[in-house]
C-alpha positions as a LaTeX table, in Angstrom:
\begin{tabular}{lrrr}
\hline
Residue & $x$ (\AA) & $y$ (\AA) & $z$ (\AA) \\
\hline
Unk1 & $-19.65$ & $-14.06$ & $-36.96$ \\
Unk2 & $-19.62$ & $-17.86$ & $-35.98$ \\
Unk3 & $-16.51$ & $-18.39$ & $-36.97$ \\
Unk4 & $-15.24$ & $-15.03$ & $-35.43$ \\
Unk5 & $-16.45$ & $-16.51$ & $-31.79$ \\
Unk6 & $-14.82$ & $-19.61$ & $-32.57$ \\
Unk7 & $-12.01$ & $-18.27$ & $-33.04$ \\
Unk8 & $-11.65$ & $-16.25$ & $-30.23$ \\
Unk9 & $-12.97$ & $-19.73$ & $-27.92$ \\
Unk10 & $-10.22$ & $-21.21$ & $-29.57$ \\
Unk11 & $-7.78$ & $-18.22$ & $-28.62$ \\
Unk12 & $-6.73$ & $-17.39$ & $-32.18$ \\
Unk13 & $-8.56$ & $-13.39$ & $-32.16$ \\
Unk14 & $-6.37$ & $-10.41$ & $-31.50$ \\
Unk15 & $-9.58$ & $-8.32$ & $-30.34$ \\
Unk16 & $-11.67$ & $-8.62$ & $-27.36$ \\
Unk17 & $-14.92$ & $-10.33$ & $-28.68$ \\
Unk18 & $-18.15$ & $-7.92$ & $-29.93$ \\
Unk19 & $-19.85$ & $-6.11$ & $-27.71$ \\
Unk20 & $-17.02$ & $-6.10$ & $-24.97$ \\
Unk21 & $-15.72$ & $-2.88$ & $-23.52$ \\
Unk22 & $-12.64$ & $-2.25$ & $-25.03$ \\
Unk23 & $-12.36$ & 1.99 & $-23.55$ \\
Unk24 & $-9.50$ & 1.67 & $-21.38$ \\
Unk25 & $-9.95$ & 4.34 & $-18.21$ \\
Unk26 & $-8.31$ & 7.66 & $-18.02$ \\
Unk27 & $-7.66$ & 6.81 & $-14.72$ \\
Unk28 & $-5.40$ & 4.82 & $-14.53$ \\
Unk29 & $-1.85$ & 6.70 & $-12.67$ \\
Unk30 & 0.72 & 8.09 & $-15.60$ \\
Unk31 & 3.45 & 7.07 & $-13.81$ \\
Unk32 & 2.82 & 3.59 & $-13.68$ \\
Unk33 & 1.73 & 3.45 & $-17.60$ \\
Unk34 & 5.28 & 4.72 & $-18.16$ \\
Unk35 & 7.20 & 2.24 & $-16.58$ \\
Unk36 & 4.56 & $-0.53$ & $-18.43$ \\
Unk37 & 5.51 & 0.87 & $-21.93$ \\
Unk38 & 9.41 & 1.24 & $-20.68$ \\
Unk39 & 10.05 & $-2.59$ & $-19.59$ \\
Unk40 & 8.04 & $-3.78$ & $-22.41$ \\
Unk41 & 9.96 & $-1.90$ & $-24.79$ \\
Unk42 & 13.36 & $-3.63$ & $-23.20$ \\
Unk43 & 11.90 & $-7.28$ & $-23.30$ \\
Unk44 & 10.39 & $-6.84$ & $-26.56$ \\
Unk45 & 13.80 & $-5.30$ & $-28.19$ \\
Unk46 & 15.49 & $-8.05$ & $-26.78$ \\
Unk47 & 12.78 & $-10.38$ & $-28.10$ \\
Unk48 & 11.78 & $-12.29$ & $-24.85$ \\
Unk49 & 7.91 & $-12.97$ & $-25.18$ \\
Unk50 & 6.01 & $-11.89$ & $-22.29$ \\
Unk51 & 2.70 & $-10.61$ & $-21.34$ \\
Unk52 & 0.66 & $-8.27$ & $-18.97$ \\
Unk53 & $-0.82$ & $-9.77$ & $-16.43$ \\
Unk54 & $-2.12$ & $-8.54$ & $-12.83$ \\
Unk55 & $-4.41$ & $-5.50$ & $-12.19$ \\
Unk56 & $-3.30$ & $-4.00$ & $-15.09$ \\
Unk57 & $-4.43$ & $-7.33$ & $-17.33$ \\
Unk58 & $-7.81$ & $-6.61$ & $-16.75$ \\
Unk59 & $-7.82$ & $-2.45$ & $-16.81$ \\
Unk60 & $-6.61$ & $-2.86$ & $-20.10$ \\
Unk61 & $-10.12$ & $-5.05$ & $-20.66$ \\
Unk62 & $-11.98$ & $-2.50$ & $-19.37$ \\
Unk63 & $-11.64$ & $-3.16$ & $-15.62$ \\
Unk64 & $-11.26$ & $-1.10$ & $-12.74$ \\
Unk65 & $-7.68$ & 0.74 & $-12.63$ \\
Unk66 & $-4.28$ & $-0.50$ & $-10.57$ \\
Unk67 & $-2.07$ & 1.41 & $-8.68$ \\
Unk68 & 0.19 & $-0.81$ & $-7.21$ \\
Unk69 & 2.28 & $-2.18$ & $-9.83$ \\
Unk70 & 3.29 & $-4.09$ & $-12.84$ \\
Unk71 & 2.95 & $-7.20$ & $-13.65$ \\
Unk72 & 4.43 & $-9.34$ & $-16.88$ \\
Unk73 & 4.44 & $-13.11$ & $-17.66$ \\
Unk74 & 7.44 & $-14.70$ & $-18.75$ \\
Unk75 & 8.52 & $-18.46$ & $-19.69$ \\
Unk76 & 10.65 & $-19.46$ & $-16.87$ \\
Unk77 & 13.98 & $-20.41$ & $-19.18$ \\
Unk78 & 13.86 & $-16.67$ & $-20.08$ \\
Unk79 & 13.86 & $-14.68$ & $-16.70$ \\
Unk80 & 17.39 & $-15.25$ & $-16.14$ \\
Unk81 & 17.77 & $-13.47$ & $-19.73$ \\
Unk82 & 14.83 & $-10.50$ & $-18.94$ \\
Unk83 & 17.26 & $-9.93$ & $-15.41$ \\
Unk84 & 19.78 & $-8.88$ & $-17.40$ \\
Unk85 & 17.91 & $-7.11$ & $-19.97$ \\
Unk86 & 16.30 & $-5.26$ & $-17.45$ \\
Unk87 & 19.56 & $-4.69$ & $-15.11$ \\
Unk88 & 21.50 & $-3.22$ & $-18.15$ \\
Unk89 & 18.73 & $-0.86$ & $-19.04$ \\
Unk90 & 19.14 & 0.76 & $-15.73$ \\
Unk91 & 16.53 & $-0.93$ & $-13.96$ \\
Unk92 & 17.15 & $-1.49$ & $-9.85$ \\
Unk93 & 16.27 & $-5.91$ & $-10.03$ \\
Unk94 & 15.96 & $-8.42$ & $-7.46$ \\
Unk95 & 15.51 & $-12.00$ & $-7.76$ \\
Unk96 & 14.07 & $-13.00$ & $-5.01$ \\
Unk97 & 14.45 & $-16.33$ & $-3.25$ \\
Unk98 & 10.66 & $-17.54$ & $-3.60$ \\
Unk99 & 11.65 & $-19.01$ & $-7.02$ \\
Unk100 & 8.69 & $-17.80$ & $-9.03$ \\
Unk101 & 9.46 & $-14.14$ & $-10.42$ \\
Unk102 & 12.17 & $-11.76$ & $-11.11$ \\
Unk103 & 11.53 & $-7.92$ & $-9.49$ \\
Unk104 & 12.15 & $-4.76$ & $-10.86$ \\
Unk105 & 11.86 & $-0.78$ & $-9.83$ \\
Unk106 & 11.41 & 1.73 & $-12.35$ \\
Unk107 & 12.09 & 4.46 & $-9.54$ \\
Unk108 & 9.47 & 3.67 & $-7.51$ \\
Unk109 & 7.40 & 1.23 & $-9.56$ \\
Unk110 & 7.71 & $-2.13$ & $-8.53$ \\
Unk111 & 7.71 & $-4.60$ & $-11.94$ \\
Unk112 & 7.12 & $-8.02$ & $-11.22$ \\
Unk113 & 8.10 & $-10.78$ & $-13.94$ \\
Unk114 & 5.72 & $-13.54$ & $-12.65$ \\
Unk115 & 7.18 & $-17.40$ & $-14.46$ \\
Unk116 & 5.41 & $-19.24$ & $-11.88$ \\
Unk117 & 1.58 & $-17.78$ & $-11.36$ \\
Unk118 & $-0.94$ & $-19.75$ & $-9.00$ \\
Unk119 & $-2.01$ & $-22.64$ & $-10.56$ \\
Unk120 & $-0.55$ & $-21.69$ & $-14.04$ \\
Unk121 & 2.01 & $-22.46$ & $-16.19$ \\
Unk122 & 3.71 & $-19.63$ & $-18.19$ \\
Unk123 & 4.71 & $-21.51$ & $-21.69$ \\
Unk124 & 4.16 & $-20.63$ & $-25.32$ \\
Unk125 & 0.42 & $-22.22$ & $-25.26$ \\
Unk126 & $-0.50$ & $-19.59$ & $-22.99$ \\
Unk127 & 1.41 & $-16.40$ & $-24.16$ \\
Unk128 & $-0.49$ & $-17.35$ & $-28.06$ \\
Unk129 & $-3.92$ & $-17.52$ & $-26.37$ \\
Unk130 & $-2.93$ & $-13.57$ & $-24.94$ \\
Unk131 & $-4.89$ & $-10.95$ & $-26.87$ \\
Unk132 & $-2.99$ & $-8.18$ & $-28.81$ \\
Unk133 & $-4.28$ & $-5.09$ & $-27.20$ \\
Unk134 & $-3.49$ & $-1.58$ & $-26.88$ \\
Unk135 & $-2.44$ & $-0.50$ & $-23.97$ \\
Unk136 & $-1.80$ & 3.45 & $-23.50$ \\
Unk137 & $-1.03$ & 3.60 & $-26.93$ \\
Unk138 & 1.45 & 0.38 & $-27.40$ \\
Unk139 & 0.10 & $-2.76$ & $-28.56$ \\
Unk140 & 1.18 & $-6.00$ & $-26.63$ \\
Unk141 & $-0.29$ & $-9.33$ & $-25.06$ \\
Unk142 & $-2.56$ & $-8.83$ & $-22.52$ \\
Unk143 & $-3.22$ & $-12.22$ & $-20.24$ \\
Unk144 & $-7.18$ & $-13.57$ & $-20.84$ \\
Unk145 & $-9.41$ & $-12.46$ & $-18.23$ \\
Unk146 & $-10.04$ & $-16.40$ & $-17.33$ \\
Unk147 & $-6.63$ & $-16.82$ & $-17.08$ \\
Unk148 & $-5.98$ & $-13.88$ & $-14.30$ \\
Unk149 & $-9.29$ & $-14.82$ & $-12.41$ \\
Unk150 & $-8.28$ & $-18.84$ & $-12.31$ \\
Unk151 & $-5.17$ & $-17.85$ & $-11.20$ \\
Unk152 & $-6.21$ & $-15.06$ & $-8.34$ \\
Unk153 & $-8.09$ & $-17.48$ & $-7.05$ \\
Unk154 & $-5.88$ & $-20.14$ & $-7.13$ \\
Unk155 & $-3.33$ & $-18.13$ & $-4.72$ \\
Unk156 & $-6.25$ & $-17.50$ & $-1.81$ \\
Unk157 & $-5.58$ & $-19.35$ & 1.41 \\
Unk158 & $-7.10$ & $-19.11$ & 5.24 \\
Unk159 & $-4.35$ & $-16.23$ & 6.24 \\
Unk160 & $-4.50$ & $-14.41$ & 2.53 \\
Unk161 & $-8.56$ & $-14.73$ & 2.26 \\
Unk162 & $-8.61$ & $-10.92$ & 0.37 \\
Unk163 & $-12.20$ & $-11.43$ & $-2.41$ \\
Unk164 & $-12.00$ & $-7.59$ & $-3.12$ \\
Unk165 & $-9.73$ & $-7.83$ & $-6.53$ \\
Unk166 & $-10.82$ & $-10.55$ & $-7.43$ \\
Unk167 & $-14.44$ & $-9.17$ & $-7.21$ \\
Unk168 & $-14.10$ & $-5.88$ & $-8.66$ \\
Unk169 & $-12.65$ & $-7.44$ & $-11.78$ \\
Unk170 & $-15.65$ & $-10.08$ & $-11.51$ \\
Unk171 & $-18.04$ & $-7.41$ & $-11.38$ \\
Unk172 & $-16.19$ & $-5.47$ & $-14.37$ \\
Unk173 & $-15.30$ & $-7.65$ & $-16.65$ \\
Unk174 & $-18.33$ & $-10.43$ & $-16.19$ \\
Unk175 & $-19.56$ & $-10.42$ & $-19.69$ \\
Unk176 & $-15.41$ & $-11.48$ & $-21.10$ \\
Unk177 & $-15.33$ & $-14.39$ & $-17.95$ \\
Unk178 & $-16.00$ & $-18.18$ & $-18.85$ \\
Unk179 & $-17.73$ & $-19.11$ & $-15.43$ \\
Unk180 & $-18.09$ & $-22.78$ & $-16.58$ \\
Unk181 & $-13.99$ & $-22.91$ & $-17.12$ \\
Unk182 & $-12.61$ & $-21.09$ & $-14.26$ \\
Unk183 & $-15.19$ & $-23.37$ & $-11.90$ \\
Unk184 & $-13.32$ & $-26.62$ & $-13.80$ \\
Unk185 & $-10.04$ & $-25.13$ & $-13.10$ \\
Unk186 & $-10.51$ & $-24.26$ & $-9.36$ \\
Unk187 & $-12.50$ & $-26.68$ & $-8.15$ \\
Unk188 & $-10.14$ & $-28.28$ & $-6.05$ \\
Unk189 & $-10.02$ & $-24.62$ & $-4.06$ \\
Unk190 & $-12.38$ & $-24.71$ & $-1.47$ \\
Unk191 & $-12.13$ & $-21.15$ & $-1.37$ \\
Unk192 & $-12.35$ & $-20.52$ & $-4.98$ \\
Unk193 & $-15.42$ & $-22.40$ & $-4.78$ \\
Unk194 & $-16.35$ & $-19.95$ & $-2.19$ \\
Unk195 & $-15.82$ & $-17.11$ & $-4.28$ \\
Unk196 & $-17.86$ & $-18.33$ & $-7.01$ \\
Unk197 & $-20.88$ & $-19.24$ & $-5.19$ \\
Unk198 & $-20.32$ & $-15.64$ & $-3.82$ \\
Unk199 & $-20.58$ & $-13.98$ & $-7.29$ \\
Unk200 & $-23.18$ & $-16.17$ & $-8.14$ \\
Unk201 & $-25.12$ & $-15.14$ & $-5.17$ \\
Unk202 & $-24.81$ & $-11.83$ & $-6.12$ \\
Unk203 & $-26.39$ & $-11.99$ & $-9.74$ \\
Unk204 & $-22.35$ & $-11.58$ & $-11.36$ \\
Unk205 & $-21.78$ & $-15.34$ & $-12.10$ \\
Unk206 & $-24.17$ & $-17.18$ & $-14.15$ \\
Unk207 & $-25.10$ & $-20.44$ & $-12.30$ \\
Unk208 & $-23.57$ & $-23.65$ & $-13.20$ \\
Unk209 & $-24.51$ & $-25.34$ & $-16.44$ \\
Unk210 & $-25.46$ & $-28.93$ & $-16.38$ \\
Unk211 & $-22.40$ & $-30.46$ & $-16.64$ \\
Unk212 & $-20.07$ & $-28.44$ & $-14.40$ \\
Unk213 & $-19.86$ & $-29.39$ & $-11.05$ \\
Unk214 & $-21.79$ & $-27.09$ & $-8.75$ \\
Unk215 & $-19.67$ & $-24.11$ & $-7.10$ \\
Unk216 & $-20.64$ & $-25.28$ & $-3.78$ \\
Unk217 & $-19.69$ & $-28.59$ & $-4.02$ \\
Unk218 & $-16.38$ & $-30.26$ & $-2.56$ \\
Unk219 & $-15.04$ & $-32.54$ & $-5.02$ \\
Unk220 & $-11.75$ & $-34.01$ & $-4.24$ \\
Unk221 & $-8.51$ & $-32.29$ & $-5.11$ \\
Unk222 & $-6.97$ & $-33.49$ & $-8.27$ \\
Unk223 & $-4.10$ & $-30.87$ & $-8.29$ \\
Unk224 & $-1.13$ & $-30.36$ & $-6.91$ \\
Unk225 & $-1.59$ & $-28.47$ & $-3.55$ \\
Unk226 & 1.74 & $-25.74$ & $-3.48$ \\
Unk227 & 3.06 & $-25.74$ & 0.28 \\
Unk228 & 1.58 & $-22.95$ & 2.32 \\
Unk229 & 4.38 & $-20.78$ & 2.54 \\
Unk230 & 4.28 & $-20.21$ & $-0.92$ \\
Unk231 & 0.85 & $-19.19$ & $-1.57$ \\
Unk232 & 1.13 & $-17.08$ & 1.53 \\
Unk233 & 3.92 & $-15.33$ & $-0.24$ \\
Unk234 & 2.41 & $-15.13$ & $-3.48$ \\
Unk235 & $-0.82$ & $-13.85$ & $-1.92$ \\
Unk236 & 1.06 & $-10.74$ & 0.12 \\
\hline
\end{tabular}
């Protein structure tokens, strides 16, 4: 069992770790599921590597469901590839000139392939620490709760300032989320550290531990800040 945890610390497990909730919701929108399972079964045929991210990241986990959309990780060297993948399948795409995803329609399904998230970068490191999952029946990475919450917060900013996804997967999912990690990785957000002192508040974060900075503190930034305009964009 010690080694089991260890393993999945480490990122090596395929399974979401005992005593996690690994029913996925019945009520999560058919039509949406469908265009999931078709553009993975195009970028997996053509063998780019990708994984789900988004909403849909953490339903799979057990979280509350998503109706807007999909959303897939990809390395950046291989979106020019997963255009044309997608494109010849029959897919309406789009790259868009905000340099940080490739879009998609499956009718009326809008598929984001995100190679750029907020304060993330999409490379093999991250893709292997992705848990195998099944999702409506098809197995395939599914982004780490951590991950998605790091980088949700990451894209908040004074005109984007939206808590409520980022809370309901908080509340969901609180028992699969590292609090001591995402507070190292977002403490140069001051509204990150905002959010966290929210959930703490509210008896879904477990306070700081001894030696992580407390979430209401305002340590200097140590990241790179992206311009404005993009995490606006990113945020919409």
């Amino acid at each position: 069992m010690a080694r089991a945890a260890a393993d999945r610390v480490a990122g090596r497990s395929s399974e979401p770790p005992d005593g996690y909730r690994v029913e996925v919701p019945a009520t999560q929108p058919e039509h949406v599921l469908v265009a999931l399972k078709r553009v993975a079964a195009c970028l997996r045929d053509a063998g780019i590597p990708f994984a789900l991210g988004g909403g849909l990241a953490a339903w799979a986990r057990g979280g509350p469901p998503s109706e807007k959309d999909v959303d897939l990780l990809i390395r950046e060297h291989d979106c020019e590839r997963a255009h044309q993948v997608l494109d010849a399948a029959g897919f309406r795409t789009e790259v868009p000139p905000e340099g940080w995803l490739v879009k998609a329609w499956d009718d009326e399904i809008l598929i984001d392939l995100i190679f750029r998230p907020s304060g993330l970068v999409v490379d093999d490191a991250l893709l292997d620490r992705c848990d195998e999952l099944s999702v409506h029946a098809v197995r395939m990475p599914v982004m780490r709760i951590g991950d998605l919450l790091t980088s949700k917060l990451l894209s908040l900013t004074e005109h984007h300032l939206d808590f409520g996804p980022a809370l309901e997967i908080a509340r969901a999912l609180r028992e699969q989320i590292d609090w001591d990690d995402v507070r190292r990785r977002t403490e140069q957000s001051p509204f990150a550290r905002t959010f966290l002192t929210l959930v703490r508040e509210l008896g879904i974060a477990e306070p700081p531990t001894d030696d992580t900075p407390d979430a209401a503190a305002a340590p200097a930034p140590t990241a790179e800040v992206l311009p404005l305009s993009l995490l606006e964009e990113r945020a919409s």
